[in-house]
C-alpha positions in Angstrom: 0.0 0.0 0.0 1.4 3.5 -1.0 0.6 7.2 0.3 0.4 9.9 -1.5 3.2 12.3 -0.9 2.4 14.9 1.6 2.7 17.8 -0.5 0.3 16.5 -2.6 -2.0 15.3 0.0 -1.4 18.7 1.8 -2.6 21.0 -1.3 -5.8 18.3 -1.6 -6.7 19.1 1.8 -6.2 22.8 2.8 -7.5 23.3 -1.2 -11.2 22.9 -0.6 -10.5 24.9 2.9 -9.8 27.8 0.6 -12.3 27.8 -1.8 -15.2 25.2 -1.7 -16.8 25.2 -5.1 -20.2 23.4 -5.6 -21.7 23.3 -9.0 -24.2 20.9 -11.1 -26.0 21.3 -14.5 -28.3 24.4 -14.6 -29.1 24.0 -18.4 -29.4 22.2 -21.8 -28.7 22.2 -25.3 -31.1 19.8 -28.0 -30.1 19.0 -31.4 -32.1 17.9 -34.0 -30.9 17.6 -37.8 -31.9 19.8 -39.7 -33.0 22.1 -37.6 -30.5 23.8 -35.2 -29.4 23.1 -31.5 -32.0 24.3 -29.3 -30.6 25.8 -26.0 -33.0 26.1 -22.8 -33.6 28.7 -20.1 -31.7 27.8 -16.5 -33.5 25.1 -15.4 -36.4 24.4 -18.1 -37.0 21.0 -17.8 -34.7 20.3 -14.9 -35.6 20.0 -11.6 -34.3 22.5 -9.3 -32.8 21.6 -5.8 -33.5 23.2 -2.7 -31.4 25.1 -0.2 -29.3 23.3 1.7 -30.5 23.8 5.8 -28.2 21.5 7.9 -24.7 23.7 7.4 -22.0 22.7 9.7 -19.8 25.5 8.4 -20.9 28.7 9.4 -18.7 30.7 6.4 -21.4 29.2 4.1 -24.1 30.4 2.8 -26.1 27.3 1.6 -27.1 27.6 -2.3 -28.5 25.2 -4.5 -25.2 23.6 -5.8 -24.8 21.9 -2.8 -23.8 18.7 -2.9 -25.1 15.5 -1.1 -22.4 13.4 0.9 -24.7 10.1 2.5 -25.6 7.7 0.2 -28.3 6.3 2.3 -30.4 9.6 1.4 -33.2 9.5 -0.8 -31.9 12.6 -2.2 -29.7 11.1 -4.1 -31.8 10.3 -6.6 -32.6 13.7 -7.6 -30.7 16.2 -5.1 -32.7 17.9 -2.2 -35.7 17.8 -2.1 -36.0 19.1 -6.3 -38.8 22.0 -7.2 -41.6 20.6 -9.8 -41.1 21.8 -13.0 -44.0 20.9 -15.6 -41.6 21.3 -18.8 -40.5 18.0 -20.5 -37.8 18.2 -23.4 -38.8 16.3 -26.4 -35.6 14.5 -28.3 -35.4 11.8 -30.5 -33.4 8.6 -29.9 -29.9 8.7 -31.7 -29.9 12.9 -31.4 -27.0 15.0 -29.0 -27.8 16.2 -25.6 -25.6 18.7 -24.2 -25.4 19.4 -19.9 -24.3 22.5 -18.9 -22.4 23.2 -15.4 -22.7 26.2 -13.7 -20.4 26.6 -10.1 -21.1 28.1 -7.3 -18.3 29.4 -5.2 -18.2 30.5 -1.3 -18.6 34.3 -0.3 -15.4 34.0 0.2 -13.6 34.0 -3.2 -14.2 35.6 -6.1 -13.7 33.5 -8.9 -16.2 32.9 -11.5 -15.1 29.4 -13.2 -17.6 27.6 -13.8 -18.1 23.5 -15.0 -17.1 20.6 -12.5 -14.7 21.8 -10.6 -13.2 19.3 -8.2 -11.3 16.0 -9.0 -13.4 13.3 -9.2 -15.5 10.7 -11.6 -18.7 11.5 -14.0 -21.4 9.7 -14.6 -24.6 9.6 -16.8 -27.4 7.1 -15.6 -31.6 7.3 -17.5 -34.5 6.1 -15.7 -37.3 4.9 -17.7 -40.9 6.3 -16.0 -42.9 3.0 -15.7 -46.5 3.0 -17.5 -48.2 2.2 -14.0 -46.9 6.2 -13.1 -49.4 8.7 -12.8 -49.3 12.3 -14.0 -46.3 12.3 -16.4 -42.8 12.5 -15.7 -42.4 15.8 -14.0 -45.0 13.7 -11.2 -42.4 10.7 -11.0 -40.1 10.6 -8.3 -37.7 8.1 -9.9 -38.2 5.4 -7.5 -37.0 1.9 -8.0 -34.5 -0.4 -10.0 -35.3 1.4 -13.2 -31.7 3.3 -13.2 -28.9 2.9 -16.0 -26.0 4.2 -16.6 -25.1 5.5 -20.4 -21.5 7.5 -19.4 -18.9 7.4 -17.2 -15.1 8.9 -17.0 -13.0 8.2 -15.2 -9.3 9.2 -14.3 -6.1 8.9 -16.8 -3.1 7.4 -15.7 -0.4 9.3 -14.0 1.9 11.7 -16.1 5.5 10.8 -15.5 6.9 12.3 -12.2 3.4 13.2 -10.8 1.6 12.1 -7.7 -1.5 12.9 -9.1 -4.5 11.3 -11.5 -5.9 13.1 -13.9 -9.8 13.5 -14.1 -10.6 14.5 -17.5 -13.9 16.0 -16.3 -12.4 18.6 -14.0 -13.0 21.8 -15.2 -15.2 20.6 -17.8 -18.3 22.9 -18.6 -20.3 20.7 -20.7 -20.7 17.1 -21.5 -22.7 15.7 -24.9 -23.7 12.4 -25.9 -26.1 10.7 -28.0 -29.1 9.2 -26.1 -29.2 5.5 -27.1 -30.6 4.7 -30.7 -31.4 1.5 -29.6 -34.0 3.2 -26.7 -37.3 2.5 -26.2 -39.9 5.1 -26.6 -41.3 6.7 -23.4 -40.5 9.2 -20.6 -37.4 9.4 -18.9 -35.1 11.3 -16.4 -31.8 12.2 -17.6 -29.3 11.9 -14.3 -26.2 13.5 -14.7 -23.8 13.4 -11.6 -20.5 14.2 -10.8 -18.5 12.1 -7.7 -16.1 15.1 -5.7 -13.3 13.2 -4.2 -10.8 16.0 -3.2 -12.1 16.1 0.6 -11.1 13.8 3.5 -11.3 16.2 6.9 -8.8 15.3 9.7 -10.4 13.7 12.7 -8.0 14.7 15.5 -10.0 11.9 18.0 -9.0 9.3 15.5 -6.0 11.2 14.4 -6.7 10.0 10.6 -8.4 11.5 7.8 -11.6 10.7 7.2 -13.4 10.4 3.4 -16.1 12.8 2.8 -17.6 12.0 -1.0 -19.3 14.9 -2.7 -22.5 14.1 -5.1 -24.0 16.6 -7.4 -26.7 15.3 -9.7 -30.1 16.5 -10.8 -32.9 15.1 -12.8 -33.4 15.9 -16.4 -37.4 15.5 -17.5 -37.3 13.9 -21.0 -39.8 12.5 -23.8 -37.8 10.4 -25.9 -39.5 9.4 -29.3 -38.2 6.2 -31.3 -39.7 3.9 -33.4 -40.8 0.2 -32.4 -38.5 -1.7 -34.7 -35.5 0.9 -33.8 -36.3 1.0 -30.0 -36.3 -2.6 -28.9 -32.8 -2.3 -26.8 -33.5 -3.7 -23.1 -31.0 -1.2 -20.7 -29.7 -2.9 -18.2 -28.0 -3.6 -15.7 -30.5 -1.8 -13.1 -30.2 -0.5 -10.2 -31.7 2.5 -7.7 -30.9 5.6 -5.9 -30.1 5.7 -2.8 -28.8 1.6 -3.1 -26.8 1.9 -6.2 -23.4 3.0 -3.9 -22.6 2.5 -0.8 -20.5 5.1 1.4 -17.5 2.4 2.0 -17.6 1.2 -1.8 -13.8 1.6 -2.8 -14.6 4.1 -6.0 -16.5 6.3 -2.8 -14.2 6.0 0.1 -11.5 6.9 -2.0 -12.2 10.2 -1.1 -8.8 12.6 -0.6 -6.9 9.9 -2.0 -5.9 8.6 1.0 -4.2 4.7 0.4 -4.7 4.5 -3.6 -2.7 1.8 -4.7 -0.5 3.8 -7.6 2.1 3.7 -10.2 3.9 6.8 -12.0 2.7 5.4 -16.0 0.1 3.3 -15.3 -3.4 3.5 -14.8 -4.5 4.4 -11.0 -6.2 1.5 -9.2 -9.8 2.8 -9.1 -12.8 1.4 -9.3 -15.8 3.3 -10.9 -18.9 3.3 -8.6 -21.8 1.9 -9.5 -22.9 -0.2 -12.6 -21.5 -1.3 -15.6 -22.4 1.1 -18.6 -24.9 -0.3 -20.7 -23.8 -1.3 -24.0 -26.6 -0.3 -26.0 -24.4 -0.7 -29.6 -24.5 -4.5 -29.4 
């Protein structure tokens, strides 16, 4: 078992003392040939999370962007406790969807970068609204194994002479894929979420550092149109939120970065949370 340097663990930790930067996506952009990408208002067709109460930290003021750090909580599925919102964003199976990040940073810095800011992996999951729902999508709550993932990425392997991975989605303001062609007709939530793993707080009773993950997601209210003899793909593996991680899962507890297994060259021994992505091509 290796460490990571303490430089390097040192700039990790008093890092998200400095500045604590919460973000998740706040808008979309639709494209459908011929006709030209379609970009949304702030939160049209995405449901908007409530204001964090429970603040330990009193430097804080609690915003939206907030992420949620117990896997246990139903708010997980969708963040906390997510306003209704009645619009539903029509696409077509096989057509781009783009996510866009907006970040939030403390009252005390003033920087204005925006996209996922911290280290850590992404992930894309869709959750079918079964036809015993009532009341449409923007009435469905999301609850049970209906959950699959479509996306995830995860971190490159260390650049010669460097402690640290690389997460190609830091920084990142957008991400855009292609909603299966292969899926079937219906309504279905579009869960984009990002896994923070830059914070592990020192627990001077234990005297050891002590992984605090960081989940920002929301819910995405979609109509996806296909036809029958295009959309007969069966997603899958499913699972459900909260159940689908659990806080001592390796890919989660990894949090800080505290006892990775690592070589300078080679990929970082991490394991993504979660299921496997569903292979919809095959």
């Amino acid at each position: 078992m290796k460490y990571l340097p303490l430089p390097s663990l040192f700039f990790l930790l008093t890092a998200v003392v400095i500045v604590k930067a919460h973000y998740i996506v706040t808008n979309i952009t639709t494209y459908s040939p011929p006709n030209p990408p379609v970009t949304y208002g702030k939160f049209v067709g995405i449901r908007k999370p409530s204001l964090r109460t429970n603040l330990s930290e009193s430097t804080l003021e609690p915003t939206i962007y907030d992420p949620i750090t117990d896997t246990t909580l139903p708010a997980m599925r969708c963040n906390r406790d997510p306003y209704a919102t009645t619009e539903v964003i029509t696409i077509n199976a096989g057509e781009n969807v783009t996510m866009h990040v907006e970040s939030k940073f403390d009252r005390e810095s003033s920087s204005t970068v925006f996209g996922w800011y911290h280290p850590g992996p992404l992930f894309v999951y869709m959750g079918r609204m079964p036809d015993s729902a009532e009341g449409g999508v923007s009435k469905w709550d999301g609850a049970g194994k209906v959950w699959f993932k479509i996306y995830e990425e995860g971190p490159l392997p260390f650049a010669a002479g460097s402690a640290d991975a690389t997460w190609p989605p830091t920084r990142k303001t957008s991400l855009t894929l292609t909603i299966p062609t292969t899926l079937p007709a219906g309504q279905y939530l579009l869960r984009p979420e990002h896994l923070a793993l830059h914070n592990a707080p020192y627990n001077g009773a234990t005297k050891s550092y002590i992984p605090d993950p960081q989940f920002y997601m929301v819910c995405i209210q979609l109509q996806v149109n296909n036809s029958e003899e295009q959309g007969t793909g069966n997603p899958s593996p499913l699972v459900e939120f909260p159940g689908a991680y659990q806080m001592n899962d390796d890919g989660v507890k990894a949090a800080g970065f505290i006892n990775w297994d690592w070589k300078v060259g080679t990929k970082i021994n991490y394991t993504m949370p979660g299921p496997k992505v569903w292979d919809w091509r095959v």
